[in-house]
N, C-alpha and C positions, 0 to 999 in steps of 0.2 A: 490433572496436570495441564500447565499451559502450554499449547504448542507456541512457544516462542521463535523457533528456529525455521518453521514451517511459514509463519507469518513475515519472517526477515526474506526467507525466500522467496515469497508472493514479492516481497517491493524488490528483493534485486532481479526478477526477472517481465516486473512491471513493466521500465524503461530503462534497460542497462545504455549504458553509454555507448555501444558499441556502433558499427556505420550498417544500413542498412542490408539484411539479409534477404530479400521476400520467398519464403516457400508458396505465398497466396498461390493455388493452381488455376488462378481467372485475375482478371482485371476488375478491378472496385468498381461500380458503376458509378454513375456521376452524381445520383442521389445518397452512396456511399459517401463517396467524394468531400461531398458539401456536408454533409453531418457530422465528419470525422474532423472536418476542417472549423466547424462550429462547434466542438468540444473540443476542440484545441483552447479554441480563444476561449471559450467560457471561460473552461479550470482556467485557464494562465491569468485571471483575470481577478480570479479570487484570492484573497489575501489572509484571510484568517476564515477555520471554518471550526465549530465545533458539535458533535452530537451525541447518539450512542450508537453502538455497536451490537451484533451478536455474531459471535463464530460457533461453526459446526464443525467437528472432525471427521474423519471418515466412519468414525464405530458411532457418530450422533452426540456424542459429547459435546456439550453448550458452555461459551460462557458470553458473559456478557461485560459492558463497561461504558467508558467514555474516552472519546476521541477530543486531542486539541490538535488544530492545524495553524502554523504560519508562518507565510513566505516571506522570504526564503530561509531553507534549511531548516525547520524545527518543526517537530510532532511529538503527539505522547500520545499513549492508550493506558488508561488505567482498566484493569480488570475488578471487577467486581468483587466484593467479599462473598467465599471468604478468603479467595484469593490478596494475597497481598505485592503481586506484579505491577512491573510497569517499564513499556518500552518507551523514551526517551530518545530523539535525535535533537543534539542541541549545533550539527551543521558541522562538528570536524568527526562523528562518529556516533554509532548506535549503542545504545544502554540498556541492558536490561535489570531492573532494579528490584530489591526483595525489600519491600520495607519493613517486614517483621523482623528480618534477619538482618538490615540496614548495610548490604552488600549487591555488587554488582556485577555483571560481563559487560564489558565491551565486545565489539564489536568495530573494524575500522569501515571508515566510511566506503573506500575504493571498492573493498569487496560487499559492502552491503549500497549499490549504488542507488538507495532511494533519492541520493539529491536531486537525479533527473525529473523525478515528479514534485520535489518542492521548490525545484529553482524558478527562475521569473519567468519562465516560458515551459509549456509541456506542447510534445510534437509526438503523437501516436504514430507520424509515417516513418517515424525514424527505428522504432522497435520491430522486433523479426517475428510478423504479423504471418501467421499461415490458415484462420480463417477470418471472415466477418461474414456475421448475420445479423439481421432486420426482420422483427416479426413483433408485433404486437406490442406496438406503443417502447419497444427496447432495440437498444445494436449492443451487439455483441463482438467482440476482438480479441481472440487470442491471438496469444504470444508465445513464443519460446525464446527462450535463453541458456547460455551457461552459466552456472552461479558454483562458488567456493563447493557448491556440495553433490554437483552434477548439473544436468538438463533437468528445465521445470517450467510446464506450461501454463500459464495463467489467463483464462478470460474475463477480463475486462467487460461489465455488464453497463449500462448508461442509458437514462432515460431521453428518449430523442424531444418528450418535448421540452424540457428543464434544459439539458445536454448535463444532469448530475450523476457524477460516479454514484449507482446504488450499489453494487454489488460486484465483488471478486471471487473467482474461485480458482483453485490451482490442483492441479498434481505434482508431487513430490519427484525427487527421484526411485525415489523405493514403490513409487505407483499410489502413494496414500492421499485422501483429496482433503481438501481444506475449502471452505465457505465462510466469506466475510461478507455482512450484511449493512448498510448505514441507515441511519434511521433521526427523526426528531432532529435536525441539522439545522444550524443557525450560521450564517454568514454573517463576515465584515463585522465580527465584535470584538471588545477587547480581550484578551488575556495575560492575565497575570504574567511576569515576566517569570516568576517560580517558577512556573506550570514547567516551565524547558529547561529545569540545572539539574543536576547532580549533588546533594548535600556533601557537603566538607566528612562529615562524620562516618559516612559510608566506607567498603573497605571493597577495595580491588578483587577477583575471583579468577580464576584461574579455570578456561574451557575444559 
């Protein structure tokens, strides 16, 4: 089973839109500072990104896939067969699509606030940061938020010398973790403009 819901949660408590909270119990230091402020600009920098994926659930369950990325407003994760999913943000709302069964959920975009990570700019100091760490070639940043379905903590994993998102993991509100890995990543390419619709043929679902 795909954690869909777990995954939507990871992006709305990624960068929720809301104004700064800091629980950090220390001050960033300045080589903080500058790194968080050099992974600012990178990501905001990039424009189309595509690769693969693997996620872990909390009981070890795996799956894997392909990510498309491009700014602003649009992603998609296809999971792997024999999965037949697929999350869709085509910028007015998130999709979760069954292509065996050629139906969907929505999702509105407000409450799944991924736009703040696909729009022209990403600002990690504006999210409600309560640790960072630095150890071994990584900085690390969790976050907390509120999302549609409780509090859910997510750290933000990034390699300091690229400054590339490799890895997310979150806890849930119910305490259950989730682990998102990126991998084989190709920048600045094109994608198909399909990669981001929603077929005519599919049929509305009901949470």
């Amino acid at each position: 089973m795909i954690r869909r819901d777990a995954l939507l949660l990871g992006f709305a408590a990624l960068l929720a839109g809301s104004l700064p909270v800091w629980a950090l119990d220390r001050a960033l230091t300045p080589e903080e500072q500058t790194l968080i402020g050099q992974i600012n600009a990178h990501n905001s920098a990039i424009r189309t990104m595509v690769g693969r994926f693997l996620q872990i659930d909390t009981n070890g369950g795996r799956s894997e896939g392909t990510f498309f990325l491009e700014r602003p407003n649009k992603i998609a994760f296809r999971y792997a067969p024999p999965s037949r999913e697929e999350i869709v943000s085509v910028g007015r709302g998130f999709y979760v699509l069954n292509r065996r069964e050629e139906t969907y959920y929505a999702y509105p975009q407000d409450s799944i606030p991924l736009r703040q990570f696909l729009g022209e700019t990403i600002d990690l100091m504006r999210a409600n940061v309560v640790d960072v760490r630095l150890s071994d070639g990584y900085l690390s940043v969790t976050v907390i938020d509120q999302t549609v379905a409780g509090t859910v903590q997510v750290s933000l994993i990034f390699d300091t010398d690229s400054k590339d998102l490799v890895q997310w993991s979150l806890v849930e509100p119910s305490g259950a973790e989730l682990s998102f890995s990126l991998y084989d990543v190709e920048k600045d390419v094109q994608i198909p403009r399909a990669y981001f619709s929603i077929p005519a043929t599919f049929k509305p679902m009901q949470q």
